[in-house]
Structure formats: C-alpha cells, structure tokens
C-alpha positions in Angstrom: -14.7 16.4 0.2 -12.8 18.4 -2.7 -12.6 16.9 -6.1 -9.1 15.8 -5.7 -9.4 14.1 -2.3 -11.6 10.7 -3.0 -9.2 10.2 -6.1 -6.0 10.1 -4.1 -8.2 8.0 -1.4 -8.2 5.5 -4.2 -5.2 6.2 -5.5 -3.5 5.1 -1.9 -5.9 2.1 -1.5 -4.0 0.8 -5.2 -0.9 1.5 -4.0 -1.1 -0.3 -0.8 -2.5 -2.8 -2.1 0.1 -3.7 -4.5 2.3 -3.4 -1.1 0.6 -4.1 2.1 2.2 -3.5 5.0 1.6 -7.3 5.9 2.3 -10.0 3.3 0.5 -13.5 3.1 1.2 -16.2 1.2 -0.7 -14.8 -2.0 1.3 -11.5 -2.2 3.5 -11.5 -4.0 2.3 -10.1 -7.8 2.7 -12.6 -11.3 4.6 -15.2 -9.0 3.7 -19.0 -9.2 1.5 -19.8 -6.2 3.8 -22.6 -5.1 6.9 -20.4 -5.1 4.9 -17.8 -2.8 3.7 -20.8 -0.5 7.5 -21.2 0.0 8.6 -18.0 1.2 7.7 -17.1 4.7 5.8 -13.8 5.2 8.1 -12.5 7.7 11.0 -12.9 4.9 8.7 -10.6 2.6 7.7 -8.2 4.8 11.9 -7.8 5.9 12.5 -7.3 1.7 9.5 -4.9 1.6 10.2 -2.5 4.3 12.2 0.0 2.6 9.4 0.3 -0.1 6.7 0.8 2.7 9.3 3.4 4.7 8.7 5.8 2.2 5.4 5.1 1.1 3.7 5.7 4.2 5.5 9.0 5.0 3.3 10.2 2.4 4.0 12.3 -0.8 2.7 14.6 -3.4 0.8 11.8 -5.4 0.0 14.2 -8.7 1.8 11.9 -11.5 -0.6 9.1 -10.5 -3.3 11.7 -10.0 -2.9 13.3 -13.9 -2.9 9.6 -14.9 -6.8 9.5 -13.7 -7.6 12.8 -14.8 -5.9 12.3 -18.4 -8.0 9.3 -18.5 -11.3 10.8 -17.9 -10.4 13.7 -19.9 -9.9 11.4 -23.0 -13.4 10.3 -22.6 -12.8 7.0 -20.1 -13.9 5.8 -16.7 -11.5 6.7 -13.4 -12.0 2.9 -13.0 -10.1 2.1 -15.7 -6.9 4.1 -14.8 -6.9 3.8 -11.1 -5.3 -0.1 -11.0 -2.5 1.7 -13.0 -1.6 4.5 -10.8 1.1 2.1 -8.8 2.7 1.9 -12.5 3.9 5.7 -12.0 4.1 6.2 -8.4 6.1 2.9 -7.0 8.8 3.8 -9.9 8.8 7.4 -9.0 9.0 6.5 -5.1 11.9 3.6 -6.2 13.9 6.2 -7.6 13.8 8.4 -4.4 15.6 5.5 -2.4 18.3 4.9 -5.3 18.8 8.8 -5.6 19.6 9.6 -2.0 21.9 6.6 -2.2 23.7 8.1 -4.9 23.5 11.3 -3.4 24.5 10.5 0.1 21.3 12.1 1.1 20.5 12.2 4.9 16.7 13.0 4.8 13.6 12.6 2.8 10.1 12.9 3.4 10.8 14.4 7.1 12.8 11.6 8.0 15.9 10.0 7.9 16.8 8.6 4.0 15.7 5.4 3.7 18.9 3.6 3.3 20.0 5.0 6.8 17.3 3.1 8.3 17.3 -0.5 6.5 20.9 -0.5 5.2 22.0 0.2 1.5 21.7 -3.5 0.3 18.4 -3.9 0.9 17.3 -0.2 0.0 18.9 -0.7 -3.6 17.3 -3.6 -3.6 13.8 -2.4 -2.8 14.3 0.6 -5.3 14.6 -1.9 -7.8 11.9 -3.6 -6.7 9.5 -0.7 -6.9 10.3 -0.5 -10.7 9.4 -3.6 -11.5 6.9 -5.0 -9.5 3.8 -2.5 -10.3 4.3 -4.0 -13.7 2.6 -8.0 -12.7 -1.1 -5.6 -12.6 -1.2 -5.4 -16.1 -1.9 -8.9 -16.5 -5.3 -8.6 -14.5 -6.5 -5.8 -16.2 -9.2 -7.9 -17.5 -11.0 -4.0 -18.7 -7.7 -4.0 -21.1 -6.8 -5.4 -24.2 -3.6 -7.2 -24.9 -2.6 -4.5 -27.6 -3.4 -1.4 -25.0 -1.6 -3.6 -22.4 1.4 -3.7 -24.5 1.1 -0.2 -25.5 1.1 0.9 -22.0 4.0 -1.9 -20.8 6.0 -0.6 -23.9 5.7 3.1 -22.4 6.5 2.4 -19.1 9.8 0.9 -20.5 10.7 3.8 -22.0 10.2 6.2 -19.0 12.1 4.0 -17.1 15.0 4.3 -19.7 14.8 7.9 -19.5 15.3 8.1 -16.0 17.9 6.2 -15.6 19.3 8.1 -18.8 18.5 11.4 -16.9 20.0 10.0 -13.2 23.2 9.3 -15.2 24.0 13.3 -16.3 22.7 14.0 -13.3 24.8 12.1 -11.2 28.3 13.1 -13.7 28.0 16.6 -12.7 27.4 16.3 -9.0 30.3 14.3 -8.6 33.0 16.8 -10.2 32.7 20.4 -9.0 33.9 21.7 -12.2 31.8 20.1 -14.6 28.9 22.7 -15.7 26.7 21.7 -18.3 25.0 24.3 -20.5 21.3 24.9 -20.0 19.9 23.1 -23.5 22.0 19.8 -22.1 20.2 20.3 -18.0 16.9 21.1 -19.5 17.3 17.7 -21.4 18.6 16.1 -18.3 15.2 17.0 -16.8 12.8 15.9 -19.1 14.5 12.9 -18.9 14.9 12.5 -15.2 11.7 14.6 -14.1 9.4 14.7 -16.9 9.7 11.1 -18.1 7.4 10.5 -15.2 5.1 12.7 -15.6 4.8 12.0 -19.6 4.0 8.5 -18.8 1.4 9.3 -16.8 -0.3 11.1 -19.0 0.3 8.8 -22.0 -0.9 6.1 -20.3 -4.0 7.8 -18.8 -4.8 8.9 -22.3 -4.5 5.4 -23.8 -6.6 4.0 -20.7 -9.3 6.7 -21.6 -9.4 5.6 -25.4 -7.6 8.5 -26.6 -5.8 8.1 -29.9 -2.2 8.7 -30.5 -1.8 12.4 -31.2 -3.9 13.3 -28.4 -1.5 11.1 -26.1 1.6 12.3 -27.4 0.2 15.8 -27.2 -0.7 15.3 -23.3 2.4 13.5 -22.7 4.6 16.6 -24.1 2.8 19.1 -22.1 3.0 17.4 -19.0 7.0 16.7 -19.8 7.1 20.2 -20.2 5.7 20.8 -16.7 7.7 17.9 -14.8 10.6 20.0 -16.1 9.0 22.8 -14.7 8.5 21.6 -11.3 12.0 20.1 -11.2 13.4 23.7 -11.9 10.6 25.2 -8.7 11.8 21.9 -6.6 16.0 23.6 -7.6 14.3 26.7 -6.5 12.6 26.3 -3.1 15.6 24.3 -2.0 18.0 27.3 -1.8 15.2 29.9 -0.9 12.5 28.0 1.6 13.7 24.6 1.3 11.8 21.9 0.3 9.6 20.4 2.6 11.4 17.2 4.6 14.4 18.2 3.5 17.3 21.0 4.6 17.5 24.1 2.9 20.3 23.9 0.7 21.3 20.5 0.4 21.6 20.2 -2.9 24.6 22.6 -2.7 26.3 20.0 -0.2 25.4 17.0 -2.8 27.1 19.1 -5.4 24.0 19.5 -8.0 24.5 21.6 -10.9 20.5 23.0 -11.0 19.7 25.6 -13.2 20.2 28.5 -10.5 24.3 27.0 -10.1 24.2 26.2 -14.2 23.3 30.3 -14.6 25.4 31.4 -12.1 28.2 29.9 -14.0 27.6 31.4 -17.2 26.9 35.0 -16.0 30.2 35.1 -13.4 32.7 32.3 -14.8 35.5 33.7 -13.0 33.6 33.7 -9.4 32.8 30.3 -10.4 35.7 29.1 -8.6 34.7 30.0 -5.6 31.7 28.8 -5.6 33.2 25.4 -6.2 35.0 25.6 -3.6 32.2 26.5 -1.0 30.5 23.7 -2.4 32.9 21.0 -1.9 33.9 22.3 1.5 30.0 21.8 2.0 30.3 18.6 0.9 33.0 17.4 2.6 31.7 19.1 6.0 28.0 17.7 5.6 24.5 19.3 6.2 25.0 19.3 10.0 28.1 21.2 10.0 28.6 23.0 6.5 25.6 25.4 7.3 28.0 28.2 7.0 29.8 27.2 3.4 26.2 26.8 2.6 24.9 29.7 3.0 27.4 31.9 1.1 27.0 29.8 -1.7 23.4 30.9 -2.1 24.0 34.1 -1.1 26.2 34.4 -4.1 23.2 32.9 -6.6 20.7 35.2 -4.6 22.9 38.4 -5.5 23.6 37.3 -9.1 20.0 36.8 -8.9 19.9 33.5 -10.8 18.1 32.0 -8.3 15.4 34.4 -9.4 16.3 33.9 -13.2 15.3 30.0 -12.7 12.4 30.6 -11.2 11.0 32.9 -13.8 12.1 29.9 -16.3 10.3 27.6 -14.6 7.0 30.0 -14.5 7.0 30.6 -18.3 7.1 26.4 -18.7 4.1 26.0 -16.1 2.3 28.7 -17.7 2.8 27.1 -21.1 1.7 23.5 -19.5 -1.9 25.2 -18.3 -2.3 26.9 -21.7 -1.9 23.7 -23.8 -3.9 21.2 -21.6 -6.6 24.0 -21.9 -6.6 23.3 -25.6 -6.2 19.8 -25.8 -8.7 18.8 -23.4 -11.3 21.7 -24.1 -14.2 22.1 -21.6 -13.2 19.4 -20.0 -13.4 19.1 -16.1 -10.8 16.8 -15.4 -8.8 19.1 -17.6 -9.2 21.6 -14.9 -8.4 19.8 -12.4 -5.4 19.5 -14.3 -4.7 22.8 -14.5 -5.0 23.0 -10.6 -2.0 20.7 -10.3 -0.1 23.1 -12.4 -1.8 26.3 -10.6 -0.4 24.6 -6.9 2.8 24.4 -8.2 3.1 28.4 -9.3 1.4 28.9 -6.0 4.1 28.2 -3.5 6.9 29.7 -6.5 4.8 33.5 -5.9 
C-alpha cells in the first residue's frame, strides 16, 4: 500500500462517520439526546442525502490529506489530526452543492449536480449543513485542549468567511459578461475562494501537531499560494482536457471570468466583445447544445495563447509551494509527501 493510501482509508472512515449513510437515534453530532430520540431516522437520512450524493462519488481528498501531513510534519501524531479532517473536507464538499446551484451547473463528480437530483431546497440546505456540522467533533477531542480547540474553531471561522467572501466576486463577474476584473483583484478572489481551504488545513494540522504560530502561518501561506495554484490548473484543464466529471468548457457557458478569459481581455480588448457574445449565446443555449459557441470561445484563448499564459502562472505558484514547504518542514517525510500533492498537480498541467 503507498504511503498516501491507509491515510485517506482513515480519512474516509472520519468522514463517514461524521455522516453515515444510515442514521440512528444517536447521530446526530452536539445535539441533546432527547431531541435526537425525537426525530425519526428516516427524516435524517431524507435531510442527509444530498451531503452523502457527493460524498460517495468520491473526490480528490488532499486538503484533509495536508491536514495529517502538516500535523506530523510539526512533530504530532496522525491520530491527533485525523478526527479533524471532516472540518476541511465536509465544508469544501458543501460548497460544491451551493456553487453549482449558483452556477446552474449540470454535472459534478461524473454525475448529475446534486441539486438536479434532490431538489434545490434541500441541496442548499445540505450545503449548509456540511459547514456547520463537522464543527460538534471539536468538543470530543478529549487529545485537545480548550485553547487549541478554540484556536482551531476560530480558524475554521475565518476560512469559511473567506469563501463565502471569494464565492461573492466570483459569482459578480459570472453573472454580467462585461465585467472583467484585473488579475491582482481574481488572484485575490482565489485565495479567498480556493486557497482559504487549503490554508486551513494546514493551520490547523500545524496547531494539532504542536507547531507554534509562525510555523503555522508560514504553512498556511504556502499552501494558500498553492490552492490558488490549483484553482488556476483546475481554469486550465477545463478549456483544454476538461476536468474530470465535468464537460470541457463549461465554465465558458457559466460565464466565469478565469484567468485565461481575465488575459484574454487585457491582451485583445476590442475582440473582447465577441468573446462575450459567444459566451452568453453559450449560456443561454446550455452545455448540450452550445458545443459550437463553445468551442470558438476557446479557440480564441488558445490562439491568443492565454490559455497557455495561465498555465505557466499557475506552474511558477506550484513550484514556489514545493520550494517553501521544503524549507519549512526540512527533512521531513511528511513534508514530502507534501510535496507529492504539489508534484500530482504539475503532473497532469505537463
């Protein structure tokens, strides 16, 4: 078994755990026990089966995994960080189902969006859900202290801030074809939306591990800095190979200003129209049947080339993520393993 492959065994027993695919009477997390005796099982498992949709078609899993590797790289046992992976994942996974909402999305994960399966209301309120219900393991985390506990609780807020912080920009420009931002102002939008994620993870892992503040912060920031990079690689590999469960080019239907569209529009401003245009003619046609507005689009990135131009971005901020997790974590196993998140990422950019 590879060194990754018994973590993310664990990693899935936590998260399933947290949401089984079968609720009892004792389920439900930091509730009173006579308030969970009341609610039938049947009624929980009806609430819960947007949550478990997406969970079970799988996923990437590294934000949880650099959360156990961050943690024994700062000096502390696996133990300790895997009861706190569901913290990063179930938000992370909570946000998928609110996105395609927002997006109109038709497919995820190889399968049809979530919300086209169980309805919108109870997709919303599942996302939801999946942000705040990892929280209730904190309080038996008997291997924690209350101030570490606080610590943690206090970071997870904050990510969750900056998502939603980085949702909203996100969500502005997709919705009105000629609103570009400049690259400073999307790169921002990412590490809020993207990296926030991925910072926690490795804050929080660090803290878990007994690392002290500046080597947290110092993780946290380098990992950002790579969320934002595989963000950009995700922008990427959607108009060249197309992400994986999804259809290539989607996000020019959904109207998203990645960084390939944001350089497009600073290089050629007066084509710019036209690309607009192809993009809400996608939009209003849909994937199915706007293959063909589609496709010009990005063939107009691909012979402007900043398709390629984003993806060399994206590259240097990787490369800059292996070089400083080298040195903050020096000699360090874990920190390798690490670095092979980083490495699989470059590897299907090349």
């Amino acid at each position: 078994m590879d060194q990754y492959s018994e973590r993310l065994r664990k990693i899935e027993e936590e998260l399933f755990g947290l949401m089984p695919e079968k609720a009892d009477a004792s389920w439900l997390p930091g509730m009173t026990d006579s308030l969970s005796a009341e609610v039938p099982p049947f009624m929980i498992d009806r609430f819960h089966a947007p949550c478990l949709e997406l969970l079970k078609r799988g996923g990437k899993r590294w934000r949880p995994l650099v959360m156990v590797l961050c943690c024994e790289a700062s000096g502390g046992k696996a133990e300790l960080a895997y009861p706190l992976t569901p913290l990063v994942e179930m938000p992370h996974n909570g946000s998928l189902i609110v996105d395609d909402i927002e997006d109109k999305s038709v497919e995820r994960r190889g399968g049809p969006a979530v919300h086209l399966v169980h309805g919108e209301d109870l997709s919303i309120n599942a996302g939801n859900l999946m942000y705040f219900n990892a929280t209730a393991l904190l309080k038996y985390q008997n291997d924690l202290d209350e101030s570490l506990k606080y610590r943690i609780l206090e970071a997870y807020c904050d990510s969750l801030r900056r998502l939603h912080f980085g949702q909203g920009l996100d969500i502005q420009w997709h919705n009105d074809h000629e609103s570009v931002p400049d690259v400073p102002v999307y790169l921002q939008m990412c590490r809020f939306k993207t990296g926030a994620l991925a910072r926690f993870a490795a804050y929080a892992g660090c803290l878990a591990g007994g690392a002290d503040t500046e080597l947290c912060l110092k993780a946290a920031e380098s990992w950002e800095k790579a969320g934002v990079g595989f963000q950009i690689l995700d922008d990427v590999k959607n108009l060249t190979t197309g992400n994986p469960g999804k259809h290539r080019g989607d996000d020019i239907v959904e109207g998203k200003k990645s960084l390939p569209v944001i350089l497009f529009h600073r290089r050629n401003p007066d084509d710019f129209r036209g690309f607009a245009s192809l993009m809400h003619s996608a939009g209003d046609k849909g994937i199915e049947t706007g293959v063909e507005d589609v496709e010009k689009a990005i063939a107009m990135l691909e012979d402007a080339g900043t398709i390629k131009e984003a993806g060399e971005k994206a590259l240097v901020m990787l490369k800059e993520s292996l070089s400083e997790i080298r040195e903050i974590f020096p000699d360090k196993d874990s920190a390798e393993l690490q670095c092979g998140i980083i490495e699989s990422f470059i590897e299907k950019m090349l």
